[in-house]
Short mmCIF file of the C-alpha atoms (twelve columns), coordinates in Angstrom:
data_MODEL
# 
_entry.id   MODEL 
# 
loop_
_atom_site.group_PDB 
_atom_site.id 
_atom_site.type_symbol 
_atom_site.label_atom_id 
_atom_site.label_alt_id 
_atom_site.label_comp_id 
_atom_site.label_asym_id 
_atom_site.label_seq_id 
_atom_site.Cartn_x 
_atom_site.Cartn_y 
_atom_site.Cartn_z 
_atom_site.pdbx_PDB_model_num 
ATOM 1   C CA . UNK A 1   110.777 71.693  -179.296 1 
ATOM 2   C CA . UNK A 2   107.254 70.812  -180.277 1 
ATOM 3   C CA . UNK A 3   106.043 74.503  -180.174 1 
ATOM 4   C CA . UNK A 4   108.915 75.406  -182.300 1 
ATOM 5   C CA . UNK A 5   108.457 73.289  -184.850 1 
ATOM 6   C CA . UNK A 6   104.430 74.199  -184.850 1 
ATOM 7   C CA . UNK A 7   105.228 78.166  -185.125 1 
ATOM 8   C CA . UNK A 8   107.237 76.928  -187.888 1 
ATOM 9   C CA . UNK A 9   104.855 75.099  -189.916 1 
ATOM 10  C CA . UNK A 10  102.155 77.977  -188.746 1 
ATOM 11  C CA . UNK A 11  104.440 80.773  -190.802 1 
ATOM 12  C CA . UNK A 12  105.099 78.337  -193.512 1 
ATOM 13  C CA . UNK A 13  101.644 77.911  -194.076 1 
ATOM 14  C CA . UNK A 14  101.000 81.648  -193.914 1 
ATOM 15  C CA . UNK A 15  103.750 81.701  -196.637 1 
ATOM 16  C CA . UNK A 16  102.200 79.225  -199.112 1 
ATOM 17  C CA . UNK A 17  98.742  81.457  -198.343 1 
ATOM 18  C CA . UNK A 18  100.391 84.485  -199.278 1 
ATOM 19  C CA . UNK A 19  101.686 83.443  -202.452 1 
ATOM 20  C CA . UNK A 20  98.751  81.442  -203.789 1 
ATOM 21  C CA . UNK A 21  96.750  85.211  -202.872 1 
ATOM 22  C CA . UNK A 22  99.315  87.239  -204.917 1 
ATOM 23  C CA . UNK A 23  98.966  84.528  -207.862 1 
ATOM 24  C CA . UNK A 24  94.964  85.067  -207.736 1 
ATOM 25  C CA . UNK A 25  95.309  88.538  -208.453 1 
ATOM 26  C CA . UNK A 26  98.029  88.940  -210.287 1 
ATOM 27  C CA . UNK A 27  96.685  85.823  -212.857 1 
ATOM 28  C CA . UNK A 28  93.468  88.786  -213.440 1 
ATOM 29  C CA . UNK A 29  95.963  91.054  -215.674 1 
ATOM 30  C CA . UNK A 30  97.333  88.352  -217.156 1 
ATOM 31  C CA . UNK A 31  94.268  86.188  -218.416 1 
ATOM 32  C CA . UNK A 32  93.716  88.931  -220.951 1 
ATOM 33  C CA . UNK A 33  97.190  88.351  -222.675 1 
ATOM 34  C CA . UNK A 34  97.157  85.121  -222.109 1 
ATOM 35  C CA . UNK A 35  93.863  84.743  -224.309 1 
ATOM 36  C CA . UNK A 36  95.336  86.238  -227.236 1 
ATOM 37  C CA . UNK A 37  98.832  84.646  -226.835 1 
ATOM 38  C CA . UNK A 38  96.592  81.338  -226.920 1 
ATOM 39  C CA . UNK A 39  95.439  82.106  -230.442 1 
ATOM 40  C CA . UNK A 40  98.683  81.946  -231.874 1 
ATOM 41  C CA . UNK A 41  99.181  78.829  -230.598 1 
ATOM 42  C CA . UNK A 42  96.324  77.492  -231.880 1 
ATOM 43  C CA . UNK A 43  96.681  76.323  -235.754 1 
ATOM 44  C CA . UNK A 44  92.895  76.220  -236.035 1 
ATOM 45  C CA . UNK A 45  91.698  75.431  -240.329 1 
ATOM 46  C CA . UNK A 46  90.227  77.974  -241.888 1 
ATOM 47  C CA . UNK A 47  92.303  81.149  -239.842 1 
ATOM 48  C CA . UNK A 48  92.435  83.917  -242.409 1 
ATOM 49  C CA . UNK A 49  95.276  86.814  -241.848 1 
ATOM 50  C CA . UNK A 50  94.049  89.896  -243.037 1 
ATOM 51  C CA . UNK A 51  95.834  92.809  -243.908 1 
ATOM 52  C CA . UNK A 52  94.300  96.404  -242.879 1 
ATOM 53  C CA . UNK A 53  91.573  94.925  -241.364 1 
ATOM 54  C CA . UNK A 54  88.377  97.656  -240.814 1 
ATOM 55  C CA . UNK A 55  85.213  97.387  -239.147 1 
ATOM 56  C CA . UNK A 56  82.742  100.089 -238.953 1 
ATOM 57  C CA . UNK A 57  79.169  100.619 -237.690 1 
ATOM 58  C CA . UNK A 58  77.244  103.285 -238.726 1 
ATOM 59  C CA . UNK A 59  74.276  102.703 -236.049 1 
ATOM 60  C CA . UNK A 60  71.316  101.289 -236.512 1 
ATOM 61  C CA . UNK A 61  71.627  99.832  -232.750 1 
ATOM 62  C CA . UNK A 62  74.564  101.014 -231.434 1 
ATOM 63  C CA . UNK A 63  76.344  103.991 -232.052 1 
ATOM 64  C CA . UNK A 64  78.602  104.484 -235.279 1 
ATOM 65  C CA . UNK A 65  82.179  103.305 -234.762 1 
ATOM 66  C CA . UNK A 66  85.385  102.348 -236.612 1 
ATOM 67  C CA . UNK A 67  88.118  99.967  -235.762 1 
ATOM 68  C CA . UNK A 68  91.215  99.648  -237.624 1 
ATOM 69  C CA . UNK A 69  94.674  97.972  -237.264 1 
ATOM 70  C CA . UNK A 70  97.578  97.184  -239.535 1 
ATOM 71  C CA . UNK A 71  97.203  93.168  -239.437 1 
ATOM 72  C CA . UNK A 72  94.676  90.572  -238.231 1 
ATOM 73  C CA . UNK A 73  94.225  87.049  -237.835 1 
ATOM 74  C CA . UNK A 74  90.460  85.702  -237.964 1 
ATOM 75  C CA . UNK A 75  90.077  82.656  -235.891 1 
ATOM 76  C CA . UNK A 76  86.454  81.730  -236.023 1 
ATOM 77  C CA . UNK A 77  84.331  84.990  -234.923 1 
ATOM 78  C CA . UNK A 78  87.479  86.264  -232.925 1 
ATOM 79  C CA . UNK A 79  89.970  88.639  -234.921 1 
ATOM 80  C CA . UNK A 80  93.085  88.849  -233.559 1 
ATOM 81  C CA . UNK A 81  94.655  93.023  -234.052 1 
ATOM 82  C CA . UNK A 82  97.811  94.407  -234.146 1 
ATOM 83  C CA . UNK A 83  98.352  97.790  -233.655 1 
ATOM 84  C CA . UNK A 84  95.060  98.846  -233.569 1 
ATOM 85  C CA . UNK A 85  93.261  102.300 -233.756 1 
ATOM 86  C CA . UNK A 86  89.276  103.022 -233.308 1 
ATOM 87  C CA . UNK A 87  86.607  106.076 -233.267 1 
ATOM 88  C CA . UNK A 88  83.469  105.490 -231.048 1 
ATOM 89  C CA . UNK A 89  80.795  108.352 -231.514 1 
ATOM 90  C CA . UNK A 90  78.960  108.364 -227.783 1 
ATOM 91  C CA . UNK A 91  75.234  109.291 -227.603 1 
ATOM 92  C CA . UNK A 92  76.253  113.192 -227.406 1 
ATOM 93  C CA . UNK A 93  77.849  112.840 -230.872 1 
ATOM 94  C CA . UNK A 94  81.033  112.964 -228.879 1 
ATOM 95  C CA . UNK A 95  84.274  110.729 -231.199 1 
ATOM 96  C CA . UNK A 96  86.444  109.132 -228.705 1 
ATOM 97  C CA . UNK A 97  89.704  107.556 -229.923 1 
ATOM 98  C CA . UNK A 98  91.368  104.489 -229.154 1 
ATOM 99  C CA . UNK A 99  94.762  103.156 -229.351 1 
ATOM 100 C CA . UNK A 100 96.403  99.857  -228.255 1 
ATOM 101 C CA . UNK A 101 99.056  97.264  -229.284 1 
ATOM 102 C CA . UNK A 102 97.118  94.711  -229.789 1 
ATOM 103 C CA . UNK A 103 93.287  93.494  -229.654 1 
ATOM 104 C CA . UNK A 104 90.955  90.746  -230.009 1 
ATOM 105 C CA . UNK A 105 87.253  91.731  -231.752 1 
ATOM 106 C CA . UNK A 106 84.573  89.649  -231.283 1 
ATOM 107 C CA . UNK A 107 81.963  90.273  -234.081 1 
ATOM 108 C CA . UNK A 108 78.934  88.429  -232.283 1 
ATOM 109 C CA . UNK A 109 79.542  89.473  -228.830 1 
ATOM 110 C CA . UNK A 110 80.639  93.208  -230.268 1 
ATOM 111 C CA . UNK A 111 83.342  93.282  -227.978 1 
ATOM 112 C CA . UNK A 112 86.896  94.300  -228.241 1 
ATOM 113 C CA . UNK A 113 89.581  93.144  -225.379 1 
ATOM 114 C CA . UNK A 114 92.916  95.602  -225.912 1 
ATOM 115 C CA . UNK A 115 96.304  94.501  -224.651 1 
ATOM 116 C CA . UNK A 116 99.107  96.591  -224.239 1 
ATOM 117 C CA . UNK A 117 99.561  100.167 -224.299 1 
ATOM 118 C CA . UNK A 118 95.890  100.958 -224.250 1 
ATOM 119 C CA . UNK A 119 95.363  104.521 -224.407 1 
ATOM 120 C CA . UNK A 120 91.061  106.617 -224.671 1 
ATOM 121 C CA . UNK A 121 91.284  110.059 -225.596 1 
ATOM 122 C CA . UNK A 122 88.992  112.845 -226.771 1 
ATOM 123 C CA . UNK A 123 89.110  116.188 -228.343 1 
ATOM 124 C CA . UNK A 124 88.741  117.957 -225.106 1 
ATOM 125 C CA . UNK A 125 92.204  116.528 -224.345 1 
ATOM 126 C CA . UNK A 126 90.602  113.965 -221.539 1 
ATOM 127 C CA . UNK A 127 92.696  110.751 -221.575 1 
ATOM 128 C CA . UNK A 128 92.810  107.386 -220.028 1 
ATOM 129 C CA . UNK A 129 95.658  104.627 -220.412 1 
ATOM 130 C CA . UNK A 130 96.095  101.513 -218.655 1 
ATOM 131 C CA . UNK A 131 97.194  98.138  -219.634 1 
ATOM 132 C CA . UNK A 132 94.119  96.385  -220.928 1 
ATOM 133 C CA . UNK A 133 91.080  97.799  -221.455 1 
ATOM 134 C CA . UNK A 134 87.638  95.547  -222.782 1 
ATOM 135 C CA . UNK A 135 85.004  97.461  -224.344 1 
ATOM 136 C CA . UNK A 136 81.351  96.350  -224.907 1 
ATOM 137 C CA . UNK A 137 80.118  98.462  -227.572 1 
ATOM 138 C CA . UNK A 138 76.365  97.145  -227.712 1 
ATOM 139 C CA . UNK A 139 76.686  97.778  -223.520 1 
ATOM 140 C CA . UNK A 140 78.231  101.092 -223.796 1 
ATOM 141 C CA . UNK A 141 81.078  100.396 -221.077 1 
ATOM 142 C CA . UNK A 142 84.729  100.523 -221.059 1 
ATOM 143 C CA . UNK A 143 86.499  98.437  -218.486 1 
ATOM 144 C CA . UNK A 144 89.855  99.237  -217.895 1 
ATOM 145 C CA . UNK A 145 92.429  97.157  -215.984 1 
ATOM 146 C CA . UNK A 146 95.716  97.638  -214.443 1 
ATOM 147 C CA . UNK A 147 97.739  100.644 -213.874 1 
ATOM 148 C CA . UNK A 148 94.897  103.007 -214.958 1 
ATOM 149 C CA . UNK A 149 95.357  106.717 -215.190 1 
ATOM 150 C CA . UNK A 150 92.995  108.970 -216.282 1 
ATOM 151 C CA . UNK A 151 94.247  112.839 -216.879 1 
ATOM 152 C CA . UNK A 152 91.773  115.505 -217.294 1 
ATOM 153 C CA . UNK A 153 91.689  119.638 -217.500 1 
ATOM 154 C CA . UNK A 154 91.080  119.316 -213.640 1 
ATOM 155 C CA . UNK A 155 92.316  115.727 -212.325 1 
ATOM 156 C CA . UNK A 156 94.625  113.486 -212.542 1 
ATOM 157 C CA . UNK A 157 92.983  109.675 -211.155 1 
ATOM 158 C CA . UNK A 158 95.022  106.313 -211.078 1 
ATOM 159 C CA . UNK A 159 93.936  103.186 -209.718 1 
ATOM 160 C CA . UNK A 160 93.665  99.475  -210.711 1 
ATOM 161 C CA . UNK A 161 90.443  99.459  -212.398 1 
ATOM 162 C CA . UNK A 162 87.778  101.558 -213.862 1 
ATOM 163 C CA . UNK A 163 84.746  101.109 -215.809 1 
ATOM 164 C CA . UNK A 164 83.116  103.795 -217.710 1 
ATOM 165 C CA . UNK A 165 79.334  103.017 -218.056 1 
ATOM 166 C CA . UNK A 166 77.733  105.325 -221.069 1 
ATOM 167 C CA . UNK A 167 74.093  104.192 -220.393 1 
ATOM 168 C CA . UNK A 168 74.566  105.153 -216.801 1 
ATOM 169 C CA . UNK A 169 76.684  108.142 -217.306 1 
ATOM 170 C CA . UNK A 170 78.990  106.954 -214.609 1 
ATOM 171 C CA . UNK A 171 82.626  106.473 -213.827 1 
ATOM 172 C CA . UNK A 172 83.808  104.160 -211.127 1 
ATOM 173 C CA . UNK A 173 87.630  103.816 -210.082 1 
ATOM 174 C CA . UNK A 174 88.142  100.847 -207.643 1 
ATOM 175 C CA . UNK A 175 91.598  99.742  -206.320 1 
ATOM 176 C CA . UNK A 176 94.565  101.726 -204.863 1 
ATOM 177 C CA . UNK A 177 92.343  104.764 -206.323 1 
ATOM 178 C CA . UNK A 178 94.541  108.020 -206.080 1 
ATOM 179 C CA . UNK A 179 93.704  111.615 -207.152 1 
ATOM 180 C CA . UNK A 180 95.024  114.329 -208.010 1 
ATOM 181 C CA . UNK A 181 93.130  117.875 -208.743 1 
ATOM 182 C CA . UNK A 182 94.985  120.641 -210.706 1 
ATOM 183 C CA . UNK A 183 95.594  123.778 -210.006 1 
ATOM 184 C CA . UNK A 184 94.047  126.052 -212.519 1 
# 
């Protein structure tokens, strides 16, 4: 009876392990939304909604870029954006679009964290979506995060993450990393 009830308790355990594992990685999507779904509950003094918020660069130590979105709330140096659109201009002179649902811009760190429907595209039809994406403009990297897919001329590449390093010039994929090369 004894060893019964200790292979019990041994799979139970094994149980609880699983779950708090799946939680640990699962909270990493998550803590992004959960950020900006803090802010609204926040009634911090002095937040400012903005209407057609803009912010644009034009390079004296970073490249020139452009972010724009229909609404935004300023909470401190953190703006809150919905429905936001942006051009980066890489070092090639490259534009590279962005779309997502939602964003938070951080004007000191020059950082901008998208939620939701995140989608990178340029005009040689290369495109990357996932569901959150962070990019560090003054670092010149994109990090990308969950459900990434990247669709080229040549390749189609999905995986969990991928950061996009411009100083570098690299790509890494990490995850369940899966690809795909077209036919041409």
């Amino acid at each position: 009876m004894r060893k019964y009830l200790n292979k019990i308790i041994i799979i139970i355990l094994l149980i609880i392990l699983s779950l708090i594992v799946l939680n640990y990685f699962n909270n990493d999507s998550k803590m992004l939304e959960t950020k900006v779904n803090n802010l609204k509950e926040i009634s911090t003094p002095g937040t400012i909604e903005i209407s057609n918020p803009v912010f644009k660069n034009k390079g004296l130590n970073t490249n020139p870029y452009e972010i724009i979105a229909k609404k935004g709330i300023q909470i401190k140096n953190n703006i809150e954006l919905y429905e936001v659109l942006g051009k980066f201009t890489n070092d090639n002179g490259e534009i590279v679009y962005v779309k997502a649902d939602k964003g938070l811009y951080n004007q000191i760190n020059q950082t901008i964290e998208l939620i939701d429907n995140v989608t990178i595209y340029d005009d040689m039809e290369n495109k990357t979506s996932a569901k959150f994406a962070i990019i560090d403009i003054d670092n010149k990297k994109m990090n990308f995060i969950d459900e990434v897919i990247s669709v080229s001329d040549t390749s189609i590449i999905k995986s969990n993450s991928s950061v996009v390093d411009e100083k570098n010039n690299t790509i890494v994929y990490s995850g369940n990393v899966r690809v795909k090369v077209k036919d041409r």
